[in-house]
N, C-alpha and C positions, 0 to 999 in steps of 0.2 A: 850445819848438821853435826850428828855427834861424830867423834872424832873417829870413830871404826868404820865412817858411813863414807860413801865418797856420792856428790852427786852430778850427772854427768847427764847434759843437754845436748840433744839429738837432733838435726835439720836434715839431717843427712836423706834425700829422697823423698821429705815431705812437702806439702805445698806451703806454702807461705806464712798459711795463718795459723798453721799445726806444733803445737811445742809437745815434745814428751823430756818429762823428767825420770831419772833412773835411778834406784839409791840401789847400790851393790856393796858387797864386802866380800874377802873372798874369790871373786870372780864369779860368784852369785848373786842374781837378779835376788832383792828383798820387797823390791814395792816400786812402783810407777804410779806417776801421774799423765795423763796425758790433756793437753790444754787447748783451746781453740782462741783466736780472737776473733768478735762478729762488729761487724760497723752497722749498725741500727739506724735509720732515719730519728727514728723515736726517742733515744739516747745525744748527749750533747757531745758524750767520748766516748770511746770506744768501750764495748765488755769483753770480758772475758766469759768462757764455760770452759767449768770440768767436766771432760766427756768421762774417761775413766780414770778412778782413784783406787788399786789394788795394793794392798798388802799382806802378804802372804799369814796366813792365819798365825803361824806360829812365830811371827814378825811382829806384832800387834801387838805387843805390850812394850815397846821400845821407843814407841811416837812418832814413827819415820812418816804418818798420814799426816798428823800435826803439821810437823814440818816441811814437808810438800805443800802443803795450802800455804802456811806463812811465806815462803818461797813466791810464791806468785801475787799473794798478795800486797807483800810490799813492790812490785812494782805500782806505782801511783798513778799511769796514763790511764791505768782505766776507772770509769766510772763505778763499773760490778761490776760481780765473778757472779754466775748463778750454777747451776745443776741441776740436774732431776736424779731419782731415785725410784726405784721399785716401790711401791707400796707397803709391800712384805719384808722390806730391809728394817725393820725396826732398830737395830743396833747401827747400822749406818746412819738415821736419822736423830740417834740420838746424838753421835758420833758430829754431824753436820751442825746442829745446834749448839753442842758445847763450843764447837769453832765458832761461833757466833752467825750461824746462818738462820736465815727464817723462812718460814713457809708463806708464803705469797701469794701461788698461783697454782692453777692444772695444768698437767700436762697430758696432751689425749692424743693417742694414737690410732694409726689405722694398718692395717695389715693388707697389702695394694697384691693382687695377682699377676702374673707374668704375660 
C-alpha cells in the first residue's frame, strides 16, 4: 500500500472463513474490504468472494480499491475471487472490469418473509 496507508487484517470475532481488510490513516477508517472463502464441490480449490469493497467517496482517487483486490489476490490457493454488484453501480462495474473481472453469470435474489 501506499506509504500513508497502513493495512490492518481483522479475525478478531469472525468466523473462520471471514477476512476484512482495513486501510486507515490518521486513525481514520478510508476503505474496507471484506472477504469470504467458499469450498465449492464444483471448484478444484478453494474461492474466494468479495462480499463488500467500500471506499470512501472522497478516498477514491488514491487506489486504496485497487489495492485491496491486489491484496487478496496474490494469495494463489485460490482458484477465483468472484462478487456481485447492483445493477445500478455502473461506476463499480466499470471499476471491477478494469481490475480484470468479467461478467459471467446472474445473480438472483429473493426477498424470504419472517
Amino acid at each position: 500500500l501506499f506509504p500513508y496507508t497502513t493495512l490492518f487484517r481483522s479475525e478478531n470475532s469472525l468466523k473462520d472463513k471471514d477476512i476484512i481488510y482495513l486501510v486507515y490513516r490518521d486513525k481514520k477508517i478510508e476503505g474496507f474490504l471484506s472477504f469470504k472463502i467458499n469450498h465449492y464441490l464444483h471448484h478444484d480449490r478453494d474461492t474466494g468472494e468479495i462480499v463488500e469493497l467500500v471506499v470512501f467517496p472522497e478516498k477514491r482517487s488514491l487506489k486504496i480499491g485497487k489495492q485491496l483486490i491486489e491484496k487478496i489476490a496474490r494469495n494463489k490457493k485460490f482458484e477465483q475471487i468472484e462478487l456481485s454488484t447492483s445493477t445500478y453501480r455502473k461506476d463499480a462495474h466499470r471499476f471491477y472490469e478494469r481490475q480484470g473481472y468479467e461478467k459471467l453469470h446472474y445473480n438472483y435474489t429473493k426477498d424470504l418473509d419472517d
